[in-house]
N, C-alpha and C positions, 0 to 999 in steps of 0.2 A: 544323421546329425540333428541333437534337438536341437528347434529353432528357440533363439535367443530371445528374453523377452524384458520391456521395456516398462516400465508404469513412470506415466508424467502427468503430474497431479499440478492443474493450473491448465487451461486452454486461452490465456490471454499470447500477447502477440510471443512471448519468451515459448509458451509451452508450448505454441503453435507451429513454432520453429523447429523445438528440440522432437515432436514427434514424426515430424517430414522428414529433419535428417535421421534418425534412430532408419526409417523406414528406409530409407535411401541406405541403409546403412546393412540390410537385408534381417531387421529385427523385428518380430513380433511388437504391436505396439497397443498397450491400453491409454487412453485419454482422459482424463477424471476433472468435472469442473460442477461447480455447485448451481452454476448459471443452466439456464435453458439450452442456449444456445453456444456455442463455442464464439469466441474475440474478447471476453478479458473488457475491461471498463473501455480500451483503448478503440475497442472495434466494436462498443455494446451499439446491439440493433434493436428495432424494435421485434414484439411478440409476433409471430408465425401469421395471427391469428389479424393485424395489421400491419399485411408486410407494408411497407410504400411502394409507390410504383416506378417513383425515381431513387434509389438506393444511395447509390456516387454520392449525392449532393446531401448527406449526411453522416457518411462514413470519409475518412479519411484513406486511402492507397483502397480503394474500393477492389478495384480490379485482381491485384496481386494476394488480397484478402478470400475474394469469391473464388480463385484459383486455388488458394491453399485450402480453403474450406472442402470445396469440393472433392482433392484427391486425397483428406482424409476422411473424411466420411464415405468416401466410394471405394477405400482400397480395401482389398480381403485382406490383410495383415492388421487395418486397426481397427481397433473396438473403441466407439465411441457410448461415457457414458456420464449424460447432461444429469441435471438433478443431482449429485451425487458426493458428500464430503465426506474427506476423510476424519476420524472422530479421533484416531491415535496409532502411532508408530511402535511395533515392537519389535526389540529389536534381537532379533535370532543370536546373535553374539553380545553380551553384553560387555564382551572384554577388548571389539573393535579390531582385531586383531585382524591383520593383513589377509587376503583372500576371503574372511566372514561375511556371508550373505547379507545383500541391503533388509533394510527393517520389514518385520512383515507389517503389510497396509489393511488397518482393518476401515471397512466405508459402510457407509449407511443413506441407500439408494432411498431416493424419493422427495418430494416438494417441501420446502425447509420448516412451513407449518403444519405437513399434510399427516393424514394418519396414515398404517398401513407400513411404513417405512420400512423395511428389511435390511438385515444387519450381512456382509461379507467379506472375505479374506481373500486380499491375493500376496503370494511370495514372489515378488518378481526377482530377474539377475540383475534389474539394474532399478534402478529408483533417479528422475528427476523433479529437482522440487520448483518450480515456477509459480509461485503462490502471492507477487505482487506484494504491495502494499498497499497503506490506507493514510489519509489523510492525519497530520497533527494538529491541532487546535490548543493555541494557549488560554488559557482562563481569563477574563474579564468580567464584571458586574454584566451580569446579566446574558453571559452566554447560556446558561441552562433553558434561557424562556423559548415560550413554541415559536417557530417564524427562523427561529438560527439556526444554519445547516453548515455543513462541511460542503465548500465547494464542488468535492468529489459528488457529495450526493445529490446535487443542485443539478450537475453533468449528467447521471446517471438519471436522472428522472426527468431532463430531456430530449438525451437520445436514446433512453428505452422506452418511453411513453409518451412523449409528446408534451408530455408535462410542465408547466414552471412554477415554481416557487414561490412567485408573488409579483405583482402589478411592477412596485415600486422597489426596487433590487439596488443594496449596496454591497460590492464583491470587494472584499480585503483580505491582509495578509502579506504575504514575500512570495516570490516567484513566478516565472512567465507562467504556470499555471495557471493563473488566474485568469490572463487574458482570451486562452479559447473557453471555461466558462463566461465568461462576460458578453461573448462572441455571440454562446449559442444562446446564450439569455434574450438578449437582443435578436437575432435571429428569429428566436420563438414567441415574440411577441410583447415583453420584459421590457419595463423602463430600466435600464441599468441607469444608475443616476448617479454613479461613479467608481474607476478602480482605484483603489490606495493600495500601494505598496510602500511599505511600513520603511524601508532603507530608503536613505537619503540618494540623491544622485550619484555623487562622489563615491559610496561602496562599492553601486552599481557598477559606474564604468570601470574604478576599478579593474573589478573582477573582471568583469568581459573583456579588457582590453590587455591585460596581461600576455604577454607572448602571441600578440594579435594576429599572427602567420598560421598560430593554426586552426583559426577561424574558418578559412577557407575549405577545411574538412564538411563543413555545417552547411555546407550552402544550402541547404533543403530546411533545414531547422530557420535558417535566416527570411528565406522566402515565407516560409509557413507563418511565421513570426509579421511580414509585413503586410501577411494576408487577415490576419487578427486585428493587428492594427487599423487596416482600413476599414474592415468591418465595424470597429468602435468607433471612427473618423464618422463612418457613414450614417450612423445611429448617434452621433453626436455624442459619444461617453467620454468625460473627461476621464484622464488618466492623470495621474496625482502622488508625486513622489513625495517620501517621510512623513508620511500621513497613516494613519493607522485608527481603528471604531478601538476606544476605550471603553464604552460602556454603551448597554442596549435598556432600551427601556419599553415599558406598556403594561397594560393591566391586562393580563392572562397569555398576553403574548408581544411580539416586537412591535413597537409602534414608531421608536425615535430610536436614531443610534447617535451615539456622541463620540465625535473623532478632535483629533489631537493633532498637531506639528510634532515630528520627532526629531530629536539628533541623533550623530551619527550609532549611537548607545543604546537607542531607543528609550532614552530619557523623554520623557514628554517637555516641552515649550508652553512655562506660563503661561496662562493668555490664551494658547491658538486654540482651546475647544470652540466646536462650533457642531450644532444638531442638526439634524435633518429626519425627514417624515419618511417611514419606509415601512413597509408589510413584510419585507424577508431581509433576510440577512447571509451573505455567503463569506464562509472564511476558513484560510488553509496556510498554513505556517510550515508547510513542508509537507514531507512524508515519514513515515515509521514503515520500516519491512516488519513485516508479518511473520516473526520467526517461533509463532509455537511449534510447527513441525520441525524444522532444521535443530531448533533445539530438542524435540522429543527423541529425531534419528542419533541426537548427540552431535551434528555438527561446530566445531568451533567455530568462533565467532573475531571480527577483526575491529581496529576504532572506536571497539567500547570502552567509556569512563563514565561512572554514576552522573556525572555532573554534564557529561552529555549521551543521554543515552540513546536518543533518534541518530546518533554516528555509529550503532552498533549494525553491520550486518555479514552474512555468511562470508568464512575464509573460503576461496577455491585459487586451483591452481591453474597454470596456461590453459588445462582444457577440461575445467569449470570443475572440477573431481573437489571434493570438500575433504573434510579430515577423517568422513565414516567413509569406511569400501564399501563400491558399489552405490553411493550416492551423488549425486551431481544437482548442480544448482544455477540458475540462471535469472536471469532481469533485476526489478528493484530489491530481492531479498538480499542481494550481493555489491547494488550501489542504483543509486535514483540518476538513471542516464537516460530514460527519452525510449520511447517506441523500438525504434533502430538497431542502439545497443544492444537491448535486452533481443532481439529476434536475431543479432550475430549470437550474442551467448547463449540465447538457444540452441543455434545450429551448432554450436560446439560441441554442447553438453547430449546433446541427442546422437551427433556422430560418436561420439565417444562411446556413450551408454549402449549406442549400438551396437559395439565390435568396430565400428571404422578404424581405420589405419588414422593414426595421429599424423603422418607425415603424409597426405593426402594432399597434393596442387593447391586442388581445389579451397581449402580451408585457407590459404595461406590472405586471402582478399576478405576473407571475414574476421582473421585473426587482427587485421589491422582495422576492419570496422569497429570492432572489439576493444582496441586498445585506443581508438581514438573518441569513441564512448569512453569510456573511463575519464581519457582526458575530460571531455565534455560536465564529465559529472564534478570533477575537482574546480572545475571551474566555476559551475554553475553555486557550488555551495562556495566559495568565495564574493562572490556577487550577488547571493542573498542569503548572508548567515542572519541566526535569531541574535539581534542584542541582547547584549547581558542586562543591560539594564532593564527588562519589560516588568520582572517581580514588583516595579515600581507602578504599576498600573493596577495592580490588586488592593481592594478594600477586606476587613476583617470576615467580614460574611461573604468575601466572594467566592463560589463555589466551585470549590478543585476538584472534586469525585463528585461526578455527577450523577452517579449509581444509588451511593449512599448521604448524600445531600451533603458533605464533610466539606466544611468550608476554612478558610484560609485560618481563619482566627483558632480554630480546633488543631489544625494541623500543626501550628505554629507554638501552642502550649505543650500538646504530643513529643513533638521534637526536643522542647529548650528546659522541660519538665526533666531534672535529674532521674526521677524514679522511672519513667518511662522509654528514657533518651536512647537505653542500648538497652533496651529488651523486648519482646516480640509483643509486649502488651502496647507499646506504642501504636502497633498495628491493629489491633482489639481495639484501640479506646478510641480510633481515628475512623474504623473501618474502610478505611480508602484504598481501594483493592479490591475489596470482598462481593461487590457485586456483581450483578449479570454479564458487564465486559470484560470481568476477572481484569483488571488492570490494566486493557489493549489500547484504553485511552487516559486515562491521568497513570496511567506508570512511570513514564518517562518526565511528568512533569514534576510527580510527589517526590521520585528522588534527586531531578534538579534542586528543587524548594529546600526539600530535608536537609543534604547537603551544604546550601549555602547557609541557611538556617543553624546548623551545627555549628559555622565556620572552622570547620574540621579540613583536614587532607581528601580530597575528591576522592580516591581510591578506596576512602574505608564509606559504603556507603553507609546508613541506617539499619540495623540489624531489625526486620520485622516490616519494614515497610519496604511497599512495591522497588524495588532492583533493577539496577540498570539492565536486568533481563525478566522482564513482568512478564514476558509471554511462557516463562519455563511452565507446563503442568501438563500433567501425564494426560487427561482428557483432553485435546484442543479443539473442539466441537460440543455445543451441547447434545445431551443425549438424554431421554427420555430415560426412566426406570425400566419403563416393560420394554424399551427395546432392549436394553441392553438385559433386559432377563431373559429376554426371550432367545429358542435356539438360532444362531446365525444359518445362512444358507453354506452349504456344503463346502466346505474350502475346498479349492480349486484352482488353477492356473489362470492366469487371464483370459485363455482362449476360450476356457470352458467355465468362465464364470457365468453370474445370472446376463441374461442376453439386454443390446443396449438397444435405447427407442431413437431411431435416428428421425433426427429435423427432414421435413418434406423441404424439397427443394423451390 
């Protein structure tokens, strides 16, 4: 009997999941992550080369991490391989048709600057996509200058390097997100000197109080949550509700941010600006799933409308299967639920992709960790949606595409310009899109903008400019000429692909 084989591209806490069960599941199993190291932003460690000597006390469920770590990199059925993204999905059936093999994965092993890179193929029977998300940043004067960072990466150059950001740290935006950066900011040595969350009180509680019984599901999110808390208590960080940095200032980089009273709208309150001195700047307005693969495999997609396009991400069914065979999808590509979720939809999607029996005991206590994630996540975005009114915080020159320097006042003649309005030159003359992030970050704001700017029907977006699906494009990795001229390594099955460098223990 050939042994079944698994490819799950992502090693954060979802992919983590989905290849233990796949293994559990008695399937061959490849591991593919771009990181060095396997754990995903959720569980980033530091480099090999500085491990710590105390681990625990910067990794979060430390223990049940170094467990899973360990029995995939030690078991003969998985191939772990660090360094390594996928550049694009093709797809063996392009007519999707029931029983058609998942996409073949073409990957391109090696260090994301390094030379040397080599290009390979594997056709696996099952494909799961665990590929996370990235932070959303709305536009303001002066987000493009050096010093302003995406929370996400403020986190990630803490607890991968030891790193901070800057002396004097202002952390803004929506979302308890914010609070375990602010945490480790402080923590690492960081004046955090305040958190604003941009919704008023009243949204807040709201949201969170809503059908308050099944709170009680969270109790670990609750505690976790009053352990962030004390940490800013302890460090002295005001926390600061409908408050929001409208603009950043400094000659050559952040020196002042200018924050604002909001209503409930996110209208700004005459009057309440007020500046303060600062060398960095942290801010995260949500997340956006990361869907150029689920869109390359052709997966459909659910909660998209141009006019909100960070609510778009993958359709799957009870046990995470999307709308291509053979593909399966887990964590924030499928909804922004928290660690937890995403490592029950893991374990869904990897028993599944394995060959497990769907009607397995076992699964029945994850199916409901599973569903009460979801709850979690319908909640959490009730409790901090984006105001509609923010577009009211942009000046003429404020900079939307920050690729190609396309600023508010350009995009805004683009759009309401007859000759331009419905034809693909709007996108030419804006270039907003077209650069290095190809779209993965002003996508979802250009076509908010254009949208309202049209004052059209949300459903017909801008024809030529970035789409409430920015991330569609056959390449979803950058790729070098001469790699991709040069001959790839021998396709092969996963088992006998090019062999993986596993992390020293």
């Amino acid at each position: 009997m050939t042994l079944r084989q698994v490819v799950v591209i992502g090693a954060g806490p979802a992919g983590m999941a989905a290849a233990e069960a796949a293994l559990r599941a008695g399937a061959g199993v490849t591991l593919i992550d771009a990181a060095e190291n396997p754990g995903g932003q959720y569980h980033r460690t530091l480099p090999d080369a500085y491990a710590p000597a105390h681990p625990q006390r910067l990794t979060r469920d430390r223990r049940a991490f170094d467990r899973r770590r360990r029995l995939l990199l030690g078991h003969p059925r998985c191939t772990w391989w660090p360094e390594t993204v996928v550049w694009a999905l093709e797809r063996r059936d392009p007519d999707g048709t029931d029983g058609a093999p998942p996409p073949r994965v073409h990957l391109l092993h090696g260090p994301a600057d390094g030379s040397g890179r080599r290009r390979s193929t594997v056709d696996p029977d099952a494909l799961v996509l665990a590929v996370g998300a990235h932070d959303r940043v709305l536009p303001f004067p002066g987000w493009e200058l050096p010093g302003v960072f995406t929370a996400g990466a403020a986190q990630a150059l803490v607890k991968g390097e030891r790193v901070v950001v800057g002396d004097q740290v202002v952390v803004a935006g929506t979302g308890p997100f914010l609070l375990p950066v602010a945490a480790a900011l402080a923590q690492a040595g960081a004046q955090v000197r305040a958190v604003l969350e941009a919704n008023v009180p009243g949204t807040v509680v709201r949201g969170w109080s809503r059908r308050a019984g099944e709170l009680a599901a969270h109790a670990a999110k609750a505690l976790e949550l009053a352990k962030y808390t004390a940490e800013l208590a302890r460090h002295r960080v005001p926390y600061r509700f409908g408050r929001a940095v409208m603009a950043a200032r400094g000659a050559g980089r952040v020196e002042e941010v200018v924050t604002a009273r909001l209503r409930a709208d996110w209208s700004v309150v005459p009057g309440s600006e007020r500046s303060a001195a600062v060398d960095a700047l942290c801010v995260s307005h949500g997340f956006s799933p990361q869907l150029e693969l689920p869109l390359a495999a052709g997966c459909a997609l659910r909660g998209r409308t141009p006019a909100s396009p960070e609510g778009a991400f993958v359709a799957v069914d009870a046990d995470q299967r999307t709308s291509v065979p053979g593909v399966y999808a887990a964590g924030e590509i499928t909804g922004i639920a928290g660690a937890p979720a995403a490592r029950a939809e893991g374990t869904i999607a990897g028993w599944s992709a394995g060959g497990g029996s769907p009607g397995d005991a076992a699964l029945r206590r994850v199916r409901r960790h599973r569903d009460q994630g979801r709850a979690f996540a319908a909640r959490l975005a009730r409790a901090h949606p984006i105001g509609p009114a923010w577009p009211g915080w942009l000046e003429p020159q404020t900079v939307i595409c920050r690729c190609e320097e396309t600023d508010y006042d350009q995009l805004r003649r683009a759009v309401t310009h007859p000759a331009s309005a419905t034809a693909r030159v709007a996108k030419l003359q804006t270039r907003a899109g077209l650069g290095p992030c190809q779209a993965r970050i002003c996508g979802p704001t250009v076509a908010e903008l254009a949208a309202r700017l049209r004052a059209g029907p949300a459903e017909h977006p801008l024809q030529g400019l970035p789409s409430a699906t920015p991330h569609h494009r056959p390449i979803a990795q950058p790729i070098r000429l001469g790699e991709l001229a040069a001959p790839p390594a021998e396709h092969a099955a996963p088992t006998t692909a090019p062999a993986p460098t596993k992390e020293s223990e």
